[in-house]
C-alpha positions in Angstrom: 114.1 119.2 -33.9 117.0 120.3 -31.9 120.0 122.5 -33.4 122.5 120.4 -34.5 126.0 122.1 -33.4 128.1 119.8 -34.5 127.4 120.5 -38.3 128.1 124.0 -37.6 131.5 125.4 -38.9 132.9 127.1 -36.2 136.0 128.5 -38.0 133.3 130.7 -40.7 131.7 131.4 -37.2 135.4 132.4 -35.9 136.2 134.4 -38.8 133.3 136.0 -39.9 133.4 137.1 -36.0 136.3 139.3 -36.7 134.2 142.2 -38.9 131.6 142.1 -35.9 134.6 142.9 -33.5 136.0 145.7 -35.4 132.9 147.7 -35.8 131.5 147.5 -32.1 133.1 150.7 -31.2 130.8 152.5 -32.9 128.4 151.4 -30.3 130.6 153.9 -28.3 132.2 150.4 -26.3 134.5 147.9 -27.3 134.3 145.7 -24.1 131.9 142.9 -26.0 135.4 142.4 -27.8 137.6 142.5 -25.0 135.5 139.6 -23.3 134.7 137.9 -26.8 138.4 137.8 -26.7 139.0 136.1 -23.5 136.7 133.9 -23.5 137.7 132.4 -26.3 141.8 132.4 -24.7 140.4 130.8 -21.9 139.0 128.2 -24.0 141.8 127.9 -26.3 144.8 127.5 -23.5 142.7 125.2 -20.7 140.2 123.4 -23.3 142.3 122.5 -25.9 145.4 123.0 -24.3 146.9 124.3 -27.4 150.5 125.5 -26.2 152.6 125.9 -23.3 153.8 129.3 -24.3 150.7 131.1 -24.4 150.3 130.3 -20.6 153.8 131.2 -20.1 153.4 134.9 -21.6 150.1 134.9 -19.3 152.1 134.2 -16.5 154.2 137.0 -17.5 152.3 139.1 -18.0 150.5 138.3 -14.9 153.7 139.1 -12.7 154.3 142.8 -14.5 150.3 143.5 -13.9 151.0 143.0 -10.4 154.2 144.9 -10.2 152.5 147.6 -11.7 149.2 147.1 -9.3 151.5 147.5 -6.1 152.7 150.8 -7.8 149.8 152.6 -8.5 147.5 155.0 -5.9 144.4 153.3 -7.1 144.7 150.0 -7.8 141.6 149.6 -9.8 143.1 151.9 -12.8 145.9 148.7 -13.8 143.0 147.0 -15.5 142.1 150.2 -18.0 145.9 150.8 -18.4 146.8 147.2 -19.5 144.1 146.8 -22.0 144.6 150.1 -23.3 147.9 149.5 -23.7 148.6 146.3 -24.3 145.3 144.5 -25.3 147.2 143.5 -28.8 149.0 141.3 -26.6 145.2 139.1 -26.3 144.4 139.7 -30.0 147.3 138.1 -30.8 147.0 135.6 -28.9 143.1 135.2 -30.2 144.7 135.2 -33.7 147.1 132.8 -32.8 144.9 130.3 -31.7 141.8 130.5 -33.7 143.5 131.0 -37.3 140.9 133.7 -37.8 140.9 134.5 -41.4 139.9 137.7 -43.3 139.4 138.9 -46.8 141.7 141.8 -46.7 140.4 143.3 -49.9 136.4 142.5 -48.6 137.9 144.2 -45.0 139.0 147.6 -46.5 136.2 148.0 -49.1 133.8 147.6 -46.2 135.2 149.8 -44.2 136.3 152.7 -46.3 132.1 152.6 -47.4 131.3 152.5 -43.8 133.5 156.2 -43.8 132.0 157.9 -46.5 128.9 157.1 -45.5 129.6 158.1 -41.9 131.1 160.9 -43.6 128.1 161.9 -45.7 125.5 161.3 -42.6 126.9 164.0 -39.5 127.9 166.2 -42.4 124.3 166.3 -44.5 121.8 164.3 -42.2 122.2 163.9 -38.9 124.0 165.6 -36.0 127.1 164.0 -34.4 124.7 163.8 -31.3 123.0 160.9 -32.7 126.4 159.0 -32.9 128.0 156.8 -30.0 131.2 156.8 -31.7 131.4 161.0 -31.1 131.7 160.7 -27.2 131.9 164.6 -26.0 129.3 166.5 -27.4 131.1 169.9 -26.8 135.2 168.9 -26.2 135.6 166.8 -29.6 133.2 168.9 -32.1 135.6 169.1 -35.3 134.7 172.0 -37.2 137.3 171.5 -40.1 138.0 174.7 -42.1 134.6 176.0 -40.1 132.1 173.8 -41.9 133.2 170.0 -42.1 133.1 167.5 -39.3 135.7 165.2 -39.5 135.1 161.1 -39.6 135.4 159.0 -35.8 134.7 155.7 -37.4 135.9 153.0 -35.5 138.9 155.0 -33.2 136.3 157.4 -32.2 138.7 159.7 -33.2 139.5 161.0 -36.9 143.6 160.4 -36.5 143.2 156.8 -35.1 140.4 155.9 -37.8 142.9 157.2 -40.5 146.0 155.5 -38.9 144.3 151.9 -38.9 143.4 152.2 -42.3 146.8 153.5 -43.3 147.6 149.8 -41.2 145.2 147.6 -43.1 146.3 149.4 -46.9 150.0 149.0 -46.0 148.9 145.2 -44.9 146.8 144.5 -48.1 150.4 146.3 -50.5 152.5 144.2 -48.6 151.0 141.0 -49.7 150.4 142.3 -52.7 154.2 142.7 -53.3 154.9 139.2 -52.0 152.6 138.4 -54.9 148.8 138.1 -53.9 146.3 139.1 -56.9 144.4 141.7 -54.9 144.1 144.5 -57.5 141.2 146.3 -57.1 140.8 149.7 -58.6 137.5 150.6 -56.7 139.3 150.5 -53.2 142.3 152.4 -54.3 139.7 155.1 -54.9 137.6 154.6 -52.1 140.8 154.5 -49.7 142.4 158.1 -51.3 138.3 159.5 -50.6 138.2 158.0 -46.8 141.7 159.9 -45.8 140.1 163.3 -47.3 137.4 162.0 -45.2 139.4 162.1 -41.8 141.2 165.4 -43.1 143.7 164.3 -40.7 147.4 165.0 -40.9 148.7 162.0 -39.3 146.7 159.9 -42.1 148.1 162.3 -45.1 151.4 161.5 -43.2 151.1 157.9 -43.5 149.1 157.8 -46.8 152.2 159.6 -48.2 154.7 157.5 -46.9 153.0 154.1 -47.9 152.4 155.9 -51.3 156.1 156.5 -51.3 156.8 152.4 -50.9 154.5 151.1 -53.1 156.4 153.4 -56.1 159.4 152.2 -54.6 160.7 156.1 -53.6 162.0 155.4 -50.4 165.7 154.6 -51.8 168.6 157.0 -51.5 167.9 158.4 -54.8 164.4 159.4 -54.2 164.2 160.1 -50.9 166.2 162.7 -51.7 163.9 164.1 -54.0 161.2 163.8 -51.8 163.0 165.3 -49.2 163.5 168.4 -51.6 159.8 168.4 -52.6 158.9 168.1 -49.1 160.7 171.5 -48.2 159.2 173.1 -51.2 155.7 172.1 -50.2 156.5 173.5 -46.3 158.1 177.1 -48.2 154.7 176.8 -50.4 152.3 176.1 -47.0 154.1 178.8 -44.8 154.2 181.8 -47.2 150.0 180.7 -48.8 148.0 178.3 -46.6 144.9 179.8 -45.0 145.2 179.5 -41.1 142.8 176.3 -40.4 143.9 174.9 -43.8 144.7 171.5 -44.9 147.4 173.0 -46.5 148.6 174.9 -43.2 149.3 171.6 -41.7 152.3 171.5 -43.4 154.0 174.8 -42.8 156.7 176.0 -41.4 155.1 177.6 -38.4 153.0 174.3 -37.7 155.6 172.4 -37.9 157.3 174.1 -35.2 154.4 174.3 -32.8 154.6 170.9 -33.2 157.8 170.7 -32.4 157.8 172.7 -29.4 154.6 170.9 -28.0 155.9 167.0 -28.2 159.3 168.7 -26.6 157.4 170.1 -23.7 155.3 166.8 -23.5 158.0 165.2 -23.2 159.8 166.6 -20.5 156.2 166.6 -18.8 156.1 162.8 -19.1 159.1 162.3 -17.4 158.9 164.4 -14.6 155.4 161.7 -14.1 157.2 158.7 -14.4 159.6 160.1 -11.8 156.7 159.8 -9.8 156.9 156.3 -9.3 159.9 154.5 -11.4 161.0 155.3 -14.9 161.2 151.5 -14.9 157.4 151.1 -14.5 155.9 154.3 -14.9 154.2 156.8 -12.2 152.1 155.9 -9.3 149.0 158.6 -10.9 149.2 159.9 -7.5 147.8 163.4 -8.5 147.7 162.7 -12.1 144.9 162.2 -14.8 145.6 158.8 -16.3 147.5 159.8 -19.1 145.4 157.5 -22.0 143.7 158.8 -25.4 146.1 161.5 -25.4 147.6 163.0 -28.5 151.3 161.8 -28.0 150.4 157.9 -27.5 154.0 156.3 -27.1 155.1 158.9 -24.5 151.6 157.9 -23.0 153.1 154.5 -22.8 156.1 155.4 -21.0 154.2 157.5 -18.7 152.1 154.8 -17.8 154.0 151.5 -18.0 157.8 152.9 -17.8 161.1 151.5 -19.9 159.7 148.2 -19.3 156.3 148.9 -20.8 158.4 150.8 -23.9 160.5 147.5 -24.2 157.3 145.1 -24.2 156.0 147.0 -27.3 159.1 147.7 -29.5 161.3 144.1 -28.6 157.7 142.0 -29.4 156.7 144.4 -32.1 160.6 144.1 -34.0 161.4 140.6 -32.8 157.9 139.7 -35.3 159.0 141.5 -38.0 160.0 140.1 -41.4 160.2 141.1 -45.3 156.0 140.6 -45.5 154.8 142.7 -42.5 157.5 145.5 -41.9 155.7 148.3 -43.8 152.2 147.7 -41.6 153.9 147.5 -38.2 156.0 150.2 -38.6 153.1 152.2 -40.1 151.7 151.0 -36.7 154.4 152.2 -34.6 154.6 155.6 -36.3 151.2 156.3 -35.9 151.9 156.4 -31.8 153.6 159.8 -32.3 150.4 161.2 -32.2 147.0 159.5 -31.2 147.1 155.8 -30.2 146.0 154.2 -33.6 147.1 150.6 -32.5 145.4 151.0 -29.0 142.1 151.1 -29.8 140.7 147.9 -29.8 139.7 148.2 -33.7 143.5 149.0 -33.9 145.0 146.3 -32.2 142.9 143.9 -34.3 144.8 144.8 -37.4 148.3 145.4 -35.7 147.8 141.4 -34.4 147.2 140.6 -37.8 150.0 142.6 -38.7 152.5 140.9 -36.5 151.5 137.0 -37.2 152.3 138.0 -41.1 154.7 136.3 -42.2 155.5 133.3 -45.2 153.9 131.1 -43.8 150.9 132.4 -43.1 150.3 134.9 -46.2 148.0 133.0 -48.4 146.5 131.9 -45.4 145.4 135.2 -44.3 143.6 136.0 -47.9 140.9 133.0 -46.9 142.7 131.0 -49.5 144.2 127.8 -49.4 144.1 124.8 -46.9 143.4 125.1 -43.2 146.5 123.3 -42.7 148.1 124.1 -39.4 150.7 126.6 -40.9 151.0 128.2 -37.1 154.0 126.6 -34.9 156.0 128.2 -31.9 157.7 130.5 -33.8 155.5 132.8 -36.3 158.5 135.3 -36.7 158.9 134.2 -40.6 162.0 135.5 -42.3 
């Protein structure tokens, strides 16, 4: 008896797609997304015709690929660049189109087990060597504080891992303030476990911050305090923290290093995109391409110019509203280090982060109708 297809439901099939997605990069590759992705586009926009505006921002898009092509030495590095950089642009799209849902609470609980116990393996059981999410077996060894090896997860990389579940936390409190019943104490402890798990900075960073808006801190008041208990806890890490500390992450003389090292990348950056046009970014004539580095969003300017800088921050604030400012701008911040929301696991959740809005809240929790709550504009209020 053949396979009947038409009893299948292809929007589980669609949804249930988007936890297979996220985790393929543990395979050390997320092109099986990429083209998962555009396949499904293709289908979307010349199938079903869905809208005209989708083939319009193709076209777009299209037009600044091939500026940038007619830039560059080597024309064959536009492809890396554009996904890299601007494959949130397809998730979106993907989202847009196939209504993929997602149980946020499901989503984080997953993945914060998938942590610990990635966590608990190259640290107790097996070397990092067996992993294809731990890419250079000698360059990217992470000996924190000389015994503990830091979690890749899905970024293949401990700061982007930490700054896409900052991303999907600040998603889940955001609908939880619009009023979604998503309490759950087990992942508030299994989130505050999985960022001592990355022992990264920029996830303390963010964890802090999103810690600081859920209490509602971040008003005048408070922030001042914080700001004053911030300064007490840099005096406190200068004059006691160990060097290689946790704790020395957040003293003075770090802070400064710091400092002077995203000053000097920055200049750097600049005098590349001269190379070419500050509009588009350099030509990578004599220059490694500047991607996976640790200063993302000078990356981007590097590589795609003003106009690449524009695309991201005039799309990114031109979608936000009330119910997803905290996780996009959680998204944004993240790109003053490693590229959180440019790894394909990444740009997943920042797509969902950008089509939340009103409308589409209770729709993204897998409750409700399948009503068509998308139209032309999915800016909310």
């Amino acid at each position: 008896m053949l396979w009947n297809l038409t009893k299948i439901n292809w929007q589980n099939v669609v949804n249930n797609s988007i936890y297979f997605l996220f985790y393929i990069p543990l395979l050390g590759t997320a092109v099986p997304s990429y083209i998962f992705i555009l396949l499904h586009l293709f289908y979307y926009v010349f199938y079903k015709k869905s809208s005209k505006w989708g083939i319009m921002v193709g076209l777009m898009l299209f037009v600044f690929i091939i500026m940038k092509y007619s830039l560059l030495a080597d024309g064959s590095q536009v492809g890396v660049l554009f996904r890299y950089f601007f494959g949130w642009i397809f998730v979106y799209l993907f989202l847009y189109y196939s209504k993929a849902r997602v149980d946020i609470n499901k989503f984080i609980m997953v993945y914060t087990i998938e942590i610990l116990l990635e966590a608990f393996l190259v640290n107790a059981i097996l070397s990092p060597d067996y992993f294809f999410n731990y890419p250079d077996k000698t360059h990217h060894r992470t000996a924190f504080m000389g015994f503990y090896q830091r979690v890749y997860s899905v970024g293949v990389n401990a700061s982007i891992s930490s700054t896409i579940l900052a991303l999907l936390y600040a998603y889940r409190d955001s609908c939880i303030k619009l009023g979604e019943k998503l309490g759950n104490k087990k992942i508030e402890i299994l989130v505050f476990f999985s960022f001592l798990a990355f022992a990264s900075g920029t996830g303390f960073c963010l964890y802090l911050i999103l810690l600081l808006y859920r209490y509602n801190l971040l008003r005048p008041k408070t922030f001042i305090v914080g700001v004053l208990l911030f300064i007490l806890l840099l005096i406190l890490a200068t004059t006691y923290a160990e060097q290689g500390s946790l704790l020395s992450r957040f003293s003075g003389i770090y802070m400064e290093r710091l400092w002077e090292l995203k000053s000097m990348q920055i200049e750097e950056g600049l005098d590349w995109a001269r190379q070419g046009s500050l509009f588009l970014g350099t030509d990578y004539k004599g220059v490694d391409l500047q991607i996976y580095g640790d200063f993302a969003l000078r990356d981007l300017f590097v590589s795609w110019g003003f106009v690449g800088l524009a695309i991201l921050l005039i799309f990114s604030f031109r979608r936000m509203n009330k119910c997803n400012r905290i996780p996009v701008l959680i998204g944004i911040l993240g790109l003053f280090h490693y590229g959180g929301i440019f790894c394909f696991p990444g740009q997943l959740c920042f797509a969902y982060a950008l089509m939340l809005n009103k409308k589409t809240l209770s729709y993204y929790m897998l409750k409700g109708k399948t009503e068509k709550v998308f139209d032309s504009n999915t800016s909310g209020s």
